[in-house]
N, C-alpha and C positions, 0 to 999 in steps of 0.2 A: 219880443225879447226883453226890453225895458219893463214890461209889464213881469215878466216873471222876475224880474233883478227884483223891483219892489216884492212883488209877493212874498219871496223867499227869506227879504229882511224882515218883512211884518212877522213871516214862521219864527224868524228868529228871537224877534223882539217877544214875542209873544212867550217862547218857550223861555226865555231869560226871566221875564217877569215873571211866571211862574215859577221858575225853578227857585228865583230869590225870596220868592210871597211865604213859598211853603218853609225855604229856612229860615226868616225873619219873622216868622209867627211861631218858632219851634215848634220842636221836637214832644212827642207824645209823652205825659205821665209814665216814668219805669213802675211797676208796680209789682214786678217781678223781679227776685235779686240776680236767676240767670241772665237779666238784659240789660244788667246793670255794668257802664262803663267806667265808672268813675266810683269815687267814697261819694260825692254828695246823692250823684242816683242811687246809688245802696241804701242810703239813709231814707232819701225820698221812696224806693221801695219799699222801707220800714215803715213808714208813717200810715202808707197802703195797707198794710196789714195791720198795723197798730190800730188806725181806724178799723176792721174789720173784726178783730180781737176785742174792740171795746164794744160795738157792735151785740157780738153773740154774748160778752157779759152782762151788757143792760138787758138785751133782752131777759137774759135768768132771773135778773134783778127783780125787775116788772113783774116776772110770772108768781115770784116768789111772794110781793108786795100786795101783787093781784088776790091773795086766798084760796091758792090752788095749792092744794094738798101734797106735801113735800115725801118726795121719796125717798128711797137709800141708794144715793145716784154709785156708790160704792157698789153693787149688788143687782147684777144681769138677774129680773125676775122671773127669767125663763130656766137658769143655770143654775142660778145661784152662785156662779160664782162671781170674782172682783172685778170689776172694771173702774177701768180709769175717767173718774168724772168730769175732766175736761182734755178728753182724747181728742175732740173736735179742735180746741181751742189749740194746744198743740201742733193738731195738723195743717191748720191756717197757719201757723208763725214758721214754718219752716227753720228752724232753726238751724239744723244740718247745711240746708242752702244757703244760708246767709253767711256761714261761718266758711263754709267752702268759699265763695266768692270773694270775699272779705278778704281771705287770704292770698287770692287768686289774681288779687289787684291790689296788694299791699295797704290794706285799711289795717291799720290798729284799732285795738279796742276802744283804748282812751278816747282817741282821734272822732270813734263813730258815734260816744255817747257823748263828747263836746258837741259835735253836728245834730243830731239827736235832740239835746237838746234846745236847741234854737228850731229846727223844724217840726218839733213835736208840739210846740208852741200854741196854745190855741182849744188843744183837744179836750183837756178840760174843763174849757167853756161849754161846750157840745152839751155836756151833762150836767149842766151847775142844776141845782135844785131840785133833779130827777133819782128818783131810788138808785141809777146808775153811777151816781156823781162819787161815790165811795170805791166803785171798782177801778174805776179808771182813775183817781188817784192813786190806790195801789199800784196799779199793773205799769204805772208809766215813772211812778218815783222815781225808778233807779236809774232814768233818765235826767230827770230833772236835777239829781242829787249831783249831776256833772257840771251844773250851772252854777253851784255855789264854788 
């Protein structure tokens, strides 16, 4: 009987340190603006795709830099008709999503490009001196323009 009194503490002890290990080493990267609970998860799912958006523009960069023969990204070669040359880019930023959620959890605007900018912090080191380094100044200014 005393043998299972112990046993049953050590399950217990055991399941407490666990349970406290896994919250005291947090909670996973949101990198998605659905799973986001808060304005700063929001933001920090921003930066998720912010990185991924800068991502698919260096890579263009490179290609471009590379001497690979430029197309007319305006103009489906098969249709002929217009497409949007950064329908991908876009589709990564979810914008829709984020603006839903934003409001879904009382982030203001202001509020998400103050945060924004302090977490976006960084990403244009990623790219300093790479043919990329000019896009992602573009693409993140109007983050950064929250910080002055």
């Amino acid at each position: 009987m005393r043998w299972r009194a112990m046993r049953w503490k050590a399950t217990l002890l055991v399941g407490i340190l666990v349970a406290g290990g896994t919250s005291a080493c947090g909670s996973e990267r949101v990198t998605d603006p659905e799973r986001a609970t808060t304005c700063d998860e929001l933001v920090d799912a921003g930066r998720a795709v912010a990185e991924a958006v800068l991502d698919r523009l260096v890579d263009r960069s490179v290609d471009r830099s590379a001497g690979d023969p430029p197309e007319d990204p305006t103009q489906d070669r098969s249709s002929g008709t217009a497409v949007d040359p950064y329908e991908d880019v876009r589709r990564l930023m979810r914008t829709e999503a984020f603006q839903r959620r934003a409001g879904e959890l009382g982030c203001g605007e202001a509020d998400l490009r103050r945060r924004a900018c302090t977490a976006y912090r960084g990403l244009p080191a990623r790219f300093e001196g790479g043919s990329g380094e000019e896009a992602a100044r573009q693409f993140l200014a109007p983050y950064f323009a929250a910080c002055d």
